[in-house]
C-alpha positions in Angstrom: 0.0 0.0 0.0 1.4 3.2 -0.7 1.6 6.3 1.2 -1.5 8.3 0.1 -3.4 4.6 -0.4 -3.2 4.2 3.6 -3.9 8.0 3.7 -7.5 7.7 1.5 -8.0 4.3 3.6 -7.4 6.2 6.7 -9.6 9.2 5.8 -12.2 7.8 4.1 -13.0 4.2 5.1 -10.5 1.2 5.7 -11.1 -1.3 3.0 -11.4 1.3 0.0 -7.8 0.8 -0.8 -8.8 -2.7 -1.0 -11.6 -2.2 -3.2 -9.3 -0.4 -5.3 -6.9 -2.9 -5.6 -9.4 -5.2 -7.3 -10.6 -2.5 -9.8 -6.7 -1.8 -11.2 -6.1 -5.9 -10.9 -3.0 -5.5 -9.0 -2.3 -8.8 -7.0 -3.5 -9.0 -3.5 -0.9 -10.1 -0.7 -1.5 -11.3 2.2 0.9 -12.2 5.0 -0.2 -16.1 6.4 1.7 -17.1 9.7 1.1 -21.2 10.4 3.0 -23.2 12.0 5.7 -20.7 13.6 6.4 -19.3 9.7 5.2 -16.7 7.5 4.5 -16.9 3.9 3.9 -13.9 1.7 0.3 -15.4 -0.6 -0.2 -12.8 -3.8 -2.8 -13.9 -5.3 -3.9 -12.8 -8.8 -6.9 -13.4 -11.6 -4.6 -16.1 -12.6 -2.6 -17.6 -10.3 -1.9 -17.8 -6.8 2.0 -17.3 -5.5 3.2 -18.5 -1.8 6.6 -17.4 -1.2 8.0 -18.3 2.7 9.3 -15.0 4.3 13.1 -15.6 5.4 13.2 -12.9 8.6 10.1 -13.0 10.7 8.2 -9.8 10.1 7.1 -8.0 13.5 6.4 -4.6 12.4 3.4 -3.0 10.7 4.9 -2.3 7.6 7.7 -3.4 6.5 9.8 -3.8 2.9 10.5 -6.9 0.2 12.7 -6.0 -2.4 11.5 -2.8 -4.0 7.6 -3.4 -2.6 6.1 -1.4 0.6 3.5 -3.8 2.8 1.7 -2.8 5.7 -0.2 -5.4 8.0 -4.0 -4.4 8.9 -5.6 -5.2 11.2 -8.5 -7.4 10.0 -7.8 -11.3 9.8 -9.6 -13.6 7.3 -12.1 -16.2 7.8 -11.5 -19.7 8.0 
């Protein structure tokens, strides 16, 4: 999420930066912890990725390469 994408989630509603995501078709990512690791899941119209994360992430955002994640704070349904 970028800066001014957690700024419009922030101001207007939290989960309208997720709305957008689905309307440019940019891959969702999700950070899954099971089992004591973490796997970084993008998933996309086509396919889905799962890629296990070498250094434990503890922060609220942190960085991957050249992408920006930040953790929210609403967990998925099982």
């Amino acid at each position: 999420m970028t800066k001014s994408e957690a700024i419009i989630d922030f101001l207007v509603q939290p989960g309208v930066v997720h709305v957008l995501d689905y309307m440019k078709e940019n891959p969702e990512c999700y950070l899954v912890e099971k089992g004591g690791k973490q796997f970084l899941v993008k998933i996309t119209k086509d396919f889905i990725k799962t890629s296990e994360l070498a250094e434990k992430v503890t922060s609220s955002s942190f960085v991957i390469g050249s992408y920006k994640y930040k953790k929210t704070v609403f967990k998925l349904a099982k």
